[in-house]
Structure formats: C-alpha cells, structure tokens
Backbone bond lengths (Angstrom), bond angles and torsions (degrees), N, CA, C in turn:
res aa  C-N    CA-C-N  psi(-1)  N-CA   C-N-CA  omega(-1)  CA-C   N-CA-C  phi
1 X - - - 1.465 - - 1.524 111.20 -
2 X 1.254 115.33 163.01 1.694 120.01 -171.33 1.716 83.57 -119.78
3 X 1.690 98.21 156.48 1.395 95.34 139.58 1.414 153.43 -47.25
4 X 1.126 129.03 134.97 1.486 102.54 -162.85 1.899 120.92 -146.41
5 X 1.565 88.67 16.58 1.941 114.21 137.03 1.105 116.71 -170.76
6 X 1.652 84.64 153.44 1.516 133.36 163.13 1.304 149.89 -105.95
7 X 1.225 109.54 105.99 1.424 113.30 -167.50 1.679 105.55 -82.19
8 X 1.678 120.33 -95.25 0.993 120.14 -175.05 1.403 129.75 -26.10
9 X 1.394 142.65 97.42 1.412 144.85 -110.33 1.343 97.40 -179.92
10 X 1.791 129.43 132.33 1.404 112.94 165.22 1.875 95.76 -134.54
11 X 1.373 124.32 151.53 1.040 143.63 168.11 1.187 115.65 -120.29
12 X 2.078 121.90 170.63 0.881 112.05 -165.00 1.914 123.36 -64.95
13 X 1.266 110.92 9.81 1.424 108.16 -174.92 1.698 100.12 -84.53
14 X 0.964 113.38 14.16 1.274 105.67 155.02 1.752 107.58 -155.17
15 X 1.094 123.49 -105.10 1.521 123.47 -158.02 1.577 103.03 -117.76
16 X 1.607 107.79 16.29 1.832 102.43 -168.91 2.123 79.60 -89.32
17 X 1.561 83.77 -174.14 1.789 95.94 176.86 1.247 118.40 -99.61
18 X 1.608 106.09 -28.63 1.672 112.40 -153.64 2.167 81.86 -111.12
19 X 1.704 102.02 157.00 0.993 110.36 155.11 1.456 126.74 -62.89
20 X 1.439 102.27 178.78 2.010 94.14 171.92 0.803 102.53 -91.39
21 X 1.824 146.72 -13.76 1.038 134.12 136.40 1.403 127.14 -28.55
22 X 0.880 149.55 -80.02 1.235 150.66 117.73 1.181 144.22 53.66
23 X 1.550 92.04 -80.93 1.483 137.22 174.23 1.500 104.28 -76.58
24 X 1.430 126.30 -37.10 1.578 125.06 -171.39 1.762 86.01 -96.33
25 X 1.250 132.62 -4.29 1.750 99.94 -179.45 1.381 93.36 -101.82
26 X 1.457 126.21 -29.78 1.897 123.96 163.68 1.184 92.62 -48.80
27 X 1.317 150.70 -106.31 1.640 147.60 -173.20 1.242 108.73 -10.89
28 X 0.954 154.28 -72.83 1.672 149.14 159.75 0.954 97.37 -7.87
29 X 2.361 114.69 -102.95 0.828 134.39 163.97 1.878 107.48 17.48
30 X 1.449 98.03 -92.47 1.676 113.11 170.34 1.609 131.32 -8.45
31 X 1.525 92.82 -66.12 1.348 129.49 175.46 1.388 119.12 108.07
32 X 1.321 119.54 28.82 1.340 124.67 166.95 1.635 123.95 -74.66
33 X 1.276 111.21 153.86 1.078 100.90 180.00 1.449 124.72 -128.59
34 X 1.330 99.58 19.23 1.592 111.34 172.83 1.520 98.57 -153.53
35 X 1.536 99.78 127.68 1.774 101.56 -175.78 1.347 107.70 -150.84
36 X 1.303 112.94 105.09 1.522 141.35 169.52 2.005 116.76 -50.47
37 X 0.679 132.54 130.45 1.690 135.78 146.15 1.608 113.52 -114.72
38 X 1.368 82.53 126.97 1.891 103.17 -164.77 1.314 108.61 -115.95
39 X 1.493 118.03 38.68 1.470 114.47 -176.34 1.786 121.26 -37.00
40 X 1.570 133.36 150.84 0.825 131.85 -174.92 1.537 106.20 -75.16
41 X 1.544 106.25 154.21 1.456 124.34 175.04 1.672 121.71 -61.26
42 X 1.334 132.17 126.37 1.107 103.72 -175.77 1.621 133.82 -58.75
43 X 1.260 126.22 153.58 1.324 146.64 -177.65 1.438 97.08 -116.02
44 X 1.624 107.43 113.01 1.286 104.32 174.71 1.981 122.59 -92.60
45 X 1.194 98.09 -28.23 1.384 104.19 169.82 1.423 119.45 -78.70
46 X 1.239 122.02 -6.50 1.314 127.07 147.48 1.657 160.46 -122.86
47 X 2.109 86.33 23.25 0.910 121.10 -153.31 1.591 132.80 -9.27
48 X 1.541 74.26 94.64 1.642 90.09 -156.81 1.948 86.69 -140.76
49 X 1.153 85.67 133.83 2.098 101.19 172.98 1.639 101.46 107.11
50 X 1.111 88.00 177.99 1.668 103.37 -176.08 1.383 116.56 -58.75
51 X 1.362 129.95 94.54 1.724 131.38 176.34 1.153 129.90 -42.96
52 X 2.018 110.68 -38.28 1.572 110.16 -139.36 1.829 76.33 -137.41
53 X 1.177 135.62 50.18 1.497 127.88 172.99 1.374 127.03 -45.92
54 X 1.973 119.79 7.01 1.272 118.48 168.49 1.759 99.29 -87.99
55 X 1.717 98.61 -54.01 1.713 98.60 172.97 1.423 115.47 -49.10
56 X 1.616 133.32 -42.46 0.965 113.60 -173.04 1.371 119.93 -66.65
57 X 1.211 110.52 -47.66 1.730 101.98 178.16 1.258 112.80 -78.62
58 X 1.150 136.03 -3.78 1.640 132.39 150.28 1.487 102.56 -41.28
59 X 1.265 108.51 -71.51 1.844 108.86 -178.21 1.468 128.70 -77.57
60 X 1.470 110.72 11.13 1.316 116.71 151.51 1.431 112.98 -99.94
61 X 1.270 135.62 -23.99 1.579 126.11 173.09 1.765 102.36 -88.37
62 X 1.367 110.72 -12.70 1.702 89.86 155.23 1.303 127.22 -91.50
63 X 1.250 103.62 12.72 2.035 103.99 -165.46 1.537 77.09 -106.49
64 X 1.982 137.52 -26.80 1.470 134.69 -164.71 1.413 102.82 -83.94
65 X 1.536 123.17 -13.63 1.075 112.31 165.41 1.349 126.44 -106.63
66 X 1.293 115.95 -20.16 1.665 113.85 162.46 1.401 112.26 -68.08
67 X 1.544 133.06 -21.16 1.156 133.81 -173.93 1.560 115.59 -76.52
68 X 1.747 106.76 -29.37 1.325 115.17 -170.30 1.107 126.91 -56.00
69 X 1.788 126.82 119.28 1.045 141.69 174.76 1.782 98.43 113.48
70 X 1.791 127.78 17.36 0.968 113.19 171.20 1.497 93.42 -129.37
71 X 1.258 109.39 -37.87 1.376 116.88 179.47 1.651 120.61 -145.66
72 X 1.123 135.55 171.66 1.177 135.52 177.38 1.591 115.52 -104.17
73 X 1.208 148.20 129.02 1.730 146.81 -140.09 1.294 71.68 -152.72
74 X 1.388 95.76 113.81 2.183 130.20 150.17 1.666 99.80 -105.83
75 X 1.608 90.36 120.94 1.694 94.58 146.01 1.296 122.20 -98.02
76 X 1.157 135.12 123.32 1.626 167.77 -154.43 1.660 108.97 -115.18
77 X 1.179 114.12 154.75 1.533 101.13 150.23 1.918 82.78 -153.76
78 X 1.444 86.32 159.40 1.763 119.01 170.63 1.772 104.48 -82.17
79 X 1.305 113.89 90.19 1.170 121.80 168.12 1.350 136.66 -72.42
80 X 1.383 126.18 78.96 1.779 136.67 -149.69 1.913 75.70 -79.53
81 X 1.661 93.92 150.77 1.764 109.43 167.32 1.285 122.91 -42.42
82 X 1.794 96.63 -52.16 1.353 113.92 -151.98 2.053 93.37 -82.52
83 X 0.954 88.78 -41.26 1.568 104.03 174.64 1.296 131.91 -76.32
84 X 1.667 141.02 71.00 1.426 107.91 -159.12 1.292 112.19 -100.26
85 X 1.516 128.04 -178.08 1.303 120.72 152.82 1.713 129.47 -53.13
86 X 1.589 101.10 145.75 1.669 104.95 -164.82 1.337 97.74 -82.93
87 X 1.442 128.20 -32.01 1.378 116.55 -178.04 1.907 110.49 -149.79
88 X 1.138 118.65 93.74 1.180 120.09 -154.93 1.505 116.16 -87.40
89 X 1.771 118.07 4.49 1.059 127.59 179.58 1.653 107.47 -89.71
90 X 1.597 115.18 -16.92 1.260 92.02 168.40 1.208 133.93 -109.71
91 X 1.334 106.53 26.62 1.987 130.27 155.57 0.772 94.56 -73.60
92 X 2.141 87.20 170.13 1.107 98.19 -178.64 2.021 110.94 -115.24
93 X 1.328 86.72 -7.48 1.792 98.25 160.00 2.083 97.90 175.95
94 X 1.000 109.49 141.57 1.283 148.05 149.37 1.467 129.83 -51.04
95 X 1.529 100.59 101.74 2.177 97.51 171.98 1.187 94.90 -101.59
96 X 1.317 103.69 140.91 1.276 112.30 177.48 1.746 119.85 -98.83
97 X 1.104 121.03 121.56 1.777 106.80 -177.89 1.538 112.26 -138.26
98 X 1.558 97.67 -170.63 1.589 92.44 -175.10 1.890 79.10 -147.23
99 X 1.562 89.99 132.80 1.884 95.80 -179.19 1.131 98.13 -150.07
100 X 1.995 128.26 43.27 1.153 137.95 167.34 1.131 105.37 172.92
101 X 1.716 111.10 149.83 1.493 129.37 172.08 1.439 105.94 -110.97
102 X 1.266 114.02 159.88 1.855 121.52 -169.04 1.398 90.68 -140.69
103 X 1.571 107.23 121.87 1.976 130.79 173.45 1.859 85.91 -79.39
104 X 1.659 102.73 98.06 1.272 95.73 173.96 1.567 130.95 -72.91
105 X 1.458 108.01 1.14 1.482 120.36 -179.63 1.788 96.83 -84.49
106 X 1.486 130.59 -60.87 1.306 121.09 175.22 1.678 115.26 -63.39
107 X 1.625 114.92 -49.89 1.497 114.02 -171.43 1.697 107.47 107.49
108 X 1.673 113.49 11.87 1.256 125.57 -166.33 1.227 75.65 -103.17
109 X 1.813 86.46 132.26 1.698 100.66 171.44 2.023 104.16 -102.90
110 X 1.074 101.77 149.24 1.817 89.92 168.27 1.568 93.74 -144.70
111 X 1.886 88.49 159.08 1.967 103.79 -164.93 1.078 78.42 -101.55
112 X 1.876 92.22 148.27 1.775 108.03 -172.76 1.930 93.98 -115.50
113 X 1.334 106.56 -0.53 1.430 103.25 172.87 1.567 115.78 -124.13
114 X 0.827 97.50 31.38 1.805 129.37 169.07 1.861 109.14 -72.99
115 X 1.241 99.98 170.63 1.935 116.49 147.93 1.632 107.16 -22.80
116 X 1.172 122.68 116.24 1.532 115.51 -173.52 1.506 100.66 -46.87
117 X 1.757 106.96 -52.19 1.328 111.73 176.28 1.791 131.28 -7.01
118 X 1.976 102.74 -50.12 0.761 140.96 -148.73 1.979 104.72 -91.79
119 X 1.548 106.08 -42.61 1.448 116.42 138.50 1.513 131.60 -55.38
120 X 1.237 107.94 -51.76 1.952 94.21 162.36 1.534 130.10 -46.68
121 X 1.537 93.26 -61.08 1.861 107.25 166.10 1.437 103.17 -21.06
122 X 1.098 108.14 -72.99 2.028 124.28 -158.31 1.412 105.79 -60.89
123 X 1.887 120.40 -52.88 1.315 113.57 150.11 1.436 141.23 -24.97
124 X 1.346 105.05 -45.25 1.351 124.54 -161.82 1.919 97.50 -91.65
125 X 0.998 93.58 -73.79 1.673 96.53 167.62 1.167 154.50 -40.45
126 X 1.435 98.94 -43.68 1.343 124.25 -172.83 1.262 112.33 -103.89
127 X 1.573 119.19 -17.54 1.513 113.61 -158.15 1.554 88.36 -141.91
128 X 1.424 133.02 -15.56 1.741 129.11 171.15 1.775 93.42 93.13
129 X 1.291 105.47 22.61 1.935 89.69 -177.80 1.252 119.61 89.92
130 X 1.496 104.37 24.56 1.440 97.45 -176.59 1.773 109.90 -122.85
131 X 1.069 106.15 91.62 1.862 103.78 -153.15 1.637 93.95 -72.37
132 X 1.178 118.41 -5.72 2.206 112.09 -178.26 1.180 82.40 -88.39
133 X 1.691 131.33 -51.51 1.852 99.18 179.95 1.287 119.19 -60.86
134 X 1.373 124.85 -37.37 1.616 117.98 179.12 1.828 92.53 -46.69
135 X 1.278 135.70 -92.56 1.120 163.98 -139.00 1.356 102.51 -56.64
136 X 1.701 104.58 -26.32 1.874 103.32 159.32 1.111 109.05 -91.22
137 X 1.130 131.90 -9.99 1.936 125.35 -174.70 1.628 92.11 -83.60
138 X 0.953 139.59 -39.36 1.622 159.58 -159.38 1.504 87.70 -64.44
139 X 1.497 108.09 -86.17 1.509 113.41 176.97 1.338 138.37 -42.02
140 X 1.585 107.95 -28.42 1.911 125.86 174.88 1.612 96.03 -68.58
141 X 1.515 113.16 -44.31 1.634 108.87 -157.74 1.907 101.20 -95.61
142 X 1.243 100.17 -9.70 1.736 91.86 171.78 1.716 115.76 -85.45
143 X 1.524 91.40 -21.41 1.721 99.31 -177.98 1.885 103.89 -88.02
144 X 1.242 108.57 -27.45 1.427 117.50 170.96 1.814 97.66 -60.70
145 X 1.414 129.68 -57.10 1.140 142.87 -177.32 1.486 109.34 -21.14
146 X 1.764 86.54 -70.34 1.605 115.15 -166.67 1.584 95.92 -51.12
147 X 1.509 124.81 -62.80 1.113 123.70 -154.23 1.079 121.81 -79.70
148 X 1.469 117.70 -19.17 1.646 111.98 -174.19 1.740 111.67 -104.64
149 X 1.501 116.07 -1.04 1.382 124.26 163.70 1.379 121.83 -115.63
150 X 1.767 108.96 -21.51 0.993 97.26 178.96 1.893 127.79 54.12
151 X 1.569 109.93 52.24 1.149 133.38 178.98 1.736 101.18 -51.26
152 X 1.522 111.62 145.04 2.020 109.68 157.85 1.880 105.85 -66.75
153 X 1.142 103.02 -22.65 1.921 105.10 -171.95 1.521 104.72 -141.68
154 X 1.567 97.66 119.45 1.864 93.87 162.95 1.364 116.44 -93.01
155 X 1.412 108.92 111.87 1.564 94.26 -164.05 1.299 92.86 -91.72
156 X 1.875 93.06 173.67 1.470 112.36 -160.05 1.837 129.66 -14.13
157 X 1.149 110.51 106.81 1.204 143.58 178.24 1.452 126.68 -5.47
158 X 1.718 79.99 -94.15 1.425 120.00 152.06 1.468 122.63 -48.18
159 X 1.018 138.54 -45.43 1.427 137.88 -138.26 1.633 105.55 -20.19
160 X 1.364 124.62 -58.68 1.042 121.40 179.09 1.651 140.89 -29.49
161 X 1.573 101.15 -7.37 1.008 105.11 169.74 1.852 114.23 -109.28
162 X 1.629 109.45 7.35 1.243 101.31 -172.42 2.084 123.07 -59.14
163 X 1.198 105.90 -11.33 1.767 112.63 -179.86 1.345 109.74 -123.29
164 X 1.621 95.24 30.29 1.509 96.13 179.19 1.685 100.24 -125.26
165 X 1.702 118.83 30.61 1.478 105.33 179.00 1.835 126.52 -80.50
166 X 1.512 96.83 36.45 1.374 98.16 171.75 1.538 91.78 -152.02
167 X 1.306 120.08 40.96 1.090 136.07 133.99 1.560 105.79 48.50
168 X 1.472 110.09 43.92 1.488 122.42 -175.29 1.885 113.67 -123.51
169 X 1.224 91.30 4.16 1.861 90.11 -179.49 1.278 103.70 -94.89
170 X 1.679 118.69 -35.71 1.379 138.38 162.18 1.279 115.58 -148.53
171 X 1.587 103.81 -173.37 1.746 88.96 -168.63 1.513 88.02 -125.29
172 X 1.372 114.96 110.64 1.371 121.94 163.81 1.646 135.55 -57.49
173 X 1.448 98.91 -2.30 1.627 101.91 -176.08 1.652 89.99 -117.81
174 X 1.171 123.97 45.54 1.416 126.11 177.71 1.440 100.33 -113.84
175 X 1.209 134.88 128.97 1.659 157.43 -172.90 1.443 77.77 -52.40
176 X 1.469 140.76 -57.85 1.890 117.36 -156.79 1.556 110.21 -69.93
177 X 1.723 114.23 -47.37 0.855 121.19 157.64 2.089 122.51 -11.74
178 X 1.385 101.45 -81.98 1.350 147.80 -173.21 2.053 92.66 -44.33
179 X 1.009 95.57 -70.20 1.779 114.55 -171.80 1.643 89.39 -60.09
180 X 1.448 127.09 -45.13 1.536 90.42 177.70 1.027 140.32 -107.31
181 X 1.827 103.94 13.73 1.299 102.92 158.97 1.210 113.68 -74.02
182 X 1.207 135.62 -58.37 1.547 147.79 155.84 1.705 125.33 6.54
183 X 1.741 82.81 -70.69 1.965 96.01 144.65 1.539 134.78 -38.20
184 X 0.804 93.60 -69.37 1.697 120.76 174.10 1.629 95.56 -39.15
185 X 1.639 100.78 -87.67 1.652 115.00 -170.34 1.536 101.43 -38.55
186 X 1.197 125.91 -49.31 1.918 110.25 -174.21 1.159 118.48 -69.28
187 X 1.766 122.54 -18.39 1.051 106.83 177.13 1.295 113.23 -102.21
188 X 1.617 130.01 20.47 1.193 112.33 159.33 1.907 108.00 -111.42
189 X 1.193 108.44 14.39 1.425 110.50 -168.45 1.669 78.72 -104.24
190 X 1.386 138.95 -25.95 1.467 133.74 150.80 1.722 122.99 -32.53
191 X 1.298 105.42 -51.79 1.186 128.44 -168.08 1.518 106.64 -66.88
192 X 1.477 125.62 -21.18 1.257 137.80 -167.31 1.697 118.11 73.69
193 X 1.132 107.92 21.87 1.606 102.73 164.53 1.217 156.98 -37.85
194 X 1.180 158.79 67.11 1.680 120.78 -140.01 2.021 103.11 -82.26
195 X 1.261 91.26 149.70 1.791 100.39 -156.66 1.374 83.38 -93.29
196 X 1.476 107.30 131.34 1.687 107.77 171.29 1.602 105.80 -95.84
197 X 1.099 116.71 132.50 1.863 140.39 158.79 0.952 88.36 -70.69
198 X 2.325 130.67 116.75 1.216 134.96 171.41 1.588 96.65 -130.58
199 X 1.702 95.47 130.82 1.404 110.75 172.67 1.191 113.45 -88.84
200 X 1.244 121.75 14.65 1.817 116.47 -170.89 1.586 99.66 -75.65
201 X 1.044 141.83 -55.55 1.128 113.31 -167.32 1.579 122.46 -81.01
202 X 1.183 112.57 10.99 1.205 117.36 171.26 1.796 108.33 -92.42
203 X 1.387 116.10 -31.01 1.762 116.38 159.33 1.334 107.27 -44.47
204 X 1.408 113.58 -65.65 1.246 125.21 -170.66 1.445 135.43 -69.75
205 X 1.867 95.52 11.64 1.786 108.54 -173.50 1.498 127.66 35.27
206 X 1.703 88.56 53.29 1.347 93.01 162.14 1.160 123.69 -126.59
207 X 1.456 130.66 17.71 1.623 153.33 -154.75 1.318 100.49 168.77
208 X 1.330 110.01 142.55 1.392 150.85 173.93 1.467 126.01 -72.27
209 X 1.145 99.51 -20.13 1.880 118.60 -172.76 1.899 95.42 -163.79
210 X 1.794 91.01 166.38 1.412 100.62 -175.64 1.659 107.40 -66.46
211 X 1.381 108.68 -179.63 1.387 127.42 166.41 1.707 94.64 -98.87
212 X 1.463 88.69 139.64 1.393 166.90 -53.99 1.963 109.15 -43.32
213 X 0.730 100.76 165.94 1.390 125.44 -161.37 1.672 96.33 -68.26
214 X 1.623 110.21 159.80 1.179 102.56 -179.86 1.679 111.02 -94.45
215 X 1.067 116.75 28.72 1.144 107.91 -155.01 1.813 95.16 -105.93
216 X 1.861 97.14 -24.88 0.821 121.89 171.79 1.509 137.67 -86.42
217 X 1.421 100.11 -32.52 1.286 104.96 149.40 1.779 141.22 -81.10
218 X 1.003 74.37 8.43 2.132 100.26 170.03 1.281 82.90 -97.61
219 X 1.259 147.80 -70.75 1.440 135.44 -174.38 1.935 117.42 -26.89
220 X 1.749 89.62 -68.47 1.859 95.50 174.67 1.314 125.53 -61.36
221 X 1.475 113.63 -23.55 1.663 116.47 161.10 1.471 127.72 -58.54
222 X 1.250 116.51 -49.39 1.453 132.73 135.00 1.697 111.17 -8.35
223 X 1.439 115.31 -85.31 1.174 148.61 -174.54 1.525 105.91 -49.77
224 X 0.909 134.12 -37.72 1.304 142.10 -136.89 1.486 147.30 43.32
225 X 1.960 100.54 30.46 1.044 89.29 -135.58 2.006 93.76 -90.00
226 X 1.186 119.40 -164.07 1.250 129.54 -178.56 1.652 117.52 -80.99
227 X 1.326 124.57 133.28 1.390 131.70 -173.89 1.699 105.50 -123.34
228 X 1.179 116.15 149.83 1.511 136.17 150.53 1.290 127.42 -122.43
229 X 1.196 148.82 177.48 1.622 144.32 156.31 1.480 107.49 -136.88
230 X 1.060 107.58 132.98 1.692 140.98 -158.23 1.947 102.59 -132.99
231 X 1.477 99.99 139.78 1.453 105.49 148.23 1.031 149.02 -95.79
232 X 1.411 95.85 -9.18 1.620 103.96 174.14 1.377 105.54 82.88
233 X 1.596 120.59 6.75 1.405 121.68 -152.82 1.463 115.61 -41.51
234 X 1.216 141.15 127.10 1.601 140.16 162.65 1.860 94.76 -88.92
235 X 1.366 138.89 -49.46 1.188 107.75 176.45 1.643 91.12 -131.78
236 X 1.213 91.84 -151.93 1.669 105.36 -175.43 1.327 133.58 -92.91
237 X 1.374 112.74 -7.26 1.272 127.62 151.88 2.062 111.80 -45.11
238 X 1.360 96.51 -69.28 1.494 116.78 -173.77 1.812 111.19 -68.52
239 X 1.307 125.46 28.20 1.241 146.52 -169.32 1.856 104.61 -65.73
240 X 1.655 93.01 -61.80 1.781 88.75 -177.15 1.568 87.73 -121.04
241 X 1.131 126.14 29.24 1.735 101.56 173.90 1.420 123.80 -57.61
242 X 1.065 107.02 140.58 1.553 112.61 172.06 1.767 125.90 86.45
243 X 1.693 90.87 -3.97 1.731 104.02 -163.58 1.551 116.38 -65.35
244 X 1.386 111.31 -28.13 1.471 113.63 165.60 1.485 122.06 -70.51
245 X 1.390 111.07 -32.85 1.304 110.84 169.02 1.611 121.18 -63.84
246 X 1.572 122.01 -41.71 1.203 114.24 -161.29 1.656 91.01 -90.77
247 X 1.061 133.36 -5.18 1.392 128.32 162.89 1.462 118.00 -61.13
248 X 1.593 103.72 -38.36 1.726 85.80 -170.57 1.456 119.35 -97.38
249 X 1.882 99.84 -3.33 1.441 117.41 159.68 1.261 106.08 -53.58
250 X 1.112 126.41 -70.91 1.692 122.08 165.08 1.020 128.61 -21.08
251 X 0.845 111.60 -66.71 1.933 115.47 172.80 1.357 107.01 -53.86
252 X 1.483 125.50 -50.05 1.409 125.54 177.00 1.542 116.30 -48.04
253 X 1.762 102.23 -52.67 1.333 100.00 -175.10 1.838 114.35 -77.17
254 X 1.239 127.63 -0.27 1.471 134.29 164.09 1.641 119.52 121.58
255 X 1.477 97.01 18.19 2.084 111.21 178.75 1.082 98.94 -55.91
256 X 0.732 148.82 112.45 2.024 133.78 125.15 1.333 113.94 -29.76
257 X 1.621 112.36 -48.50 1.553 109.92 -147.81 1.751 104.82 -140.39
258 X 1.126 126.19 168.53 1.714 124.63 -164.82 1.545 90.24 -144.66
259 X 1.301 118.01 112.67 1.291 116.98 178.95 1.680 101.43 -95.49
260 X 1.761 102.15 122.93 1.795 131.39 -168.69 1.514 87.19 -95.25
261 X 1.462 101.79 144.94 1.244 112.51 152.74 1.888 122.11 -81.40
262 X 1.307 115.22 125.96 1.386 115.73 -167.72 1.405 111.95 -121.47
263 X 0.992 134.01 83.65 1.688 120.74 -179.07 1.017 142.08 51.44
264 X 1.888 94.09 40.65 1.606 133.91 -173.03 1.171 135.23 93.78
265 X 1.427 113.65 11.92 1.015 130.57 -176.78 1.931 110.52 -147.44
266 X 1.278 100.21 153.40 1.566 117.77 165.21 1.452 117.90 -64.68
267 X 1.280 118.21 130.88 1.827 114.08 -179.87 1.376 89.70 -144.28
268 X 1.692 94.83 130.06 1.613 88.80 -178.64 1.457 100.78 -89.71
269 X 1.619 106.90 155.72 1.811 112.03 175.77 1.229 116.43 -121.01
270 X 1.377 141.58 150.01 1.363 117.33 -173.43 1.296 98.30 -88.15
271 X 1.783 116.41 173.23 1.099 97.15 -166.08 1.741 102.91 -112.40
272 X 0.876 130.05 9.68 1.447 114.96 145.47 1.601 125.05 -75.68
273 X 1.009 108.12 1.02 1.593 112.06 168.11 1.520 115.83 -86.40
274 X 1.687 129.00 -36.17 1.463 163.84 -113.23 1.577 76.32 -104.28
C-alpha cells in the first residue's frame, strides 16, 4: 500500500507554483485519496500568504464538491505563531508552524527559513552571534505554538535548522542545542499534536533527511506520540517525494504505526502495512 493523504499542501494562493486545481488532479494522478491545501497565513509586512481566507476556502469547498467521488478536498491553512488563523472554525484542520523570529525590543521580525543570508542577519542581530540562542528562542515559541493553539499538525519541527546543513550557523550536535529541542518536542507532544515527518526540504536540496531529526524522533517513539509524513509540496512534482524514505526512518527510529488522514480524521496504520 502507498500513502494515501495529504494534508500539508501549498498552491498558488500563496508561494506553491501549481493551482489547487492542479495540485488536486496531481493527487489523483498519485492515488491519494484525501488531499488538503494549507495555504500560508497572512504576513502583513511582507505581504506574502493567503489575504482573503473567506475567498480562499470558498474555492476550496467548491473544488470538495466538484471533486466528490474522485477525491476528498480539505481546506487547511499553515498557521505561523506570529500570524494566526482569522477564523479557524471554518477549516478543516490547522498546521501549525513557526517561519520567523521577532527582536521584541525593535518589533523587527526576520524569516529563519528564508536566504540562509537571511538566518545569519537574525543570528547576528537578534541574538549578538549566538545561533543556540536563536535555535532556543525557535523552540520556546514552537512549544508556545503547540500549546496555546493547539494545531491538528505541527509541521516540521526543526525547520530552523534547514540552512544550517554544514552545521556552521550553530552546532546542532551540541548538548544545549539537543536539551532544547527535546524541551520543546515534549511539550508539544503534551499538547496532543500529531508531529508531521516533512520531506520538503529535502525536494528542495536543502537537507539530507526529513524534518525533524531522528534523534528526535527516537524521542516521540519513546513518547508515544502521533506521526504523519507530508511534503511540504510547493507544486506537484514534489507530491509524494521522499515518502519511502521517511517511512523507514520511522521504523528505524521505533514507529509501529503512521497516522493517515482518512475522511477527516487521523487513523493510525501500521507501518508495514502503509
């Protein structure tokens, strides 16, 4: 068996390539049978993400009913901290993320999944050169995330380390490092989250393996807590990339089971069945 949904999903209403048109006939194509678009939240200082979130999910519950009986159409949105959703009762579930830090003494926000460039700045600025404090402020406000919205998906984890694969902005195999992701991860696996396994930056050759780390997901196996795998898709090419891989990471790191989205709900599967 393949996987056979996907939520975390972006189209052109924000920064993906392909429409949800598009994007839901690649999902077919695929063979999924439940497929989410999670456009990003708006960003007003960089007007960037979804503007008009009544229009947008207007034209995702008409694409869920022309689709019906080929596929199943979730409207989603990508819920940034600083950014939340305006009305979250008329989704159909919520990822929750963090894709910026804010120097709360100026009110200057900077993207930490930007131009690496764009990660040094914030290092340098915001934190005096100290990229383990950036990388703990990251972790306080993703576990703040988890807990005070209580997202259906925390997507990718880590991110903060995506322009760091030569491990020179900070050093991720450093015990401070380590302790606050650790932190972080229990208190949103508290919150009841299910933690999404995202191959997007591995489409996008910027990591080697999914987000979050396995070091970390040996942690949630431990835990028991709940997993999915997502692409992060920006178009339709990047639909199932990477899905065999972060499956057998799972198993490596101690999953039994991959909880699928099924007709609005989570069902866990084991994963030699998956």
């Amino acid at each position: 068996m393949i996987l056979t949904g996907s939520l975390h999903n972006h189209s052109t209403w924000c920064d993906g390539k392909n429409t949800p048109r598009e994007m839901i006939e690649a999902a077919i194509a695929a063979g999924f049978t439940d497929f989410g678009v999670s456009g990003h939240t708006y960003v007003p200082q960089d007007d960037f993400g979804v503007r008009d979130e009544e229009a947008y999910v207007r034209e995702l519950r008409a694409l869920q009913k022309e689709y019906a009986g080929r596929i199943r159409v979730w409207a989603g949105l990508e819920h940034d901290f600083y950014f939340p959703v305006e009305d979250r009762a008329r989704l159909d579930y919520v990822v929750g993320s963090l894709h910026e830090l804010r120097d709360e003494a100026t009110g200057r926000f900077y993207v930490i999944d930007g131009p690496k460039e764009d990660l040094l700045v914030c290092r340098d600025e915001c934190f005096g050169g100290d990229g383990l404090a950036m990388a703990e402020r990251f972790f306080e406000l993703t576990a703040e995330n988890a807990g005070t919205y209580r997202p259906d998906i925390l997507g990718h984890f880590d991110l903060i380390v995506k322009n760091n694969a030569a491990n020179d902005v900070f050093d991720e195999t450093s015990p401070r490092y380590r302790e606050a992701a650790l932190a972080a991860l229990r208190r949103c696996a508290s919150a009841g989250c299910v933690f999404e396994v995202n191959t997007g930056g591995m489409f996008r050759g910027y990591r080697a393996a999914p987000y979050p780390a396995r070091f970390l997901l040996e942690e949630l196996a431990r835990l028991g807590a709940r997993v999915t795998v997502s692409a992060d898709a920006h178009e339709t090419a990047a639909l199932r990339f990477g899905f065999g891989e972060a499956l057998e990471l799972l198993r490596e790191a101690g999953f039994s089971s991959v909880a699928v989205w099924e007709n609005g709900r989570f069902v866990d599967k084991r994963l030699p069945m998956v």
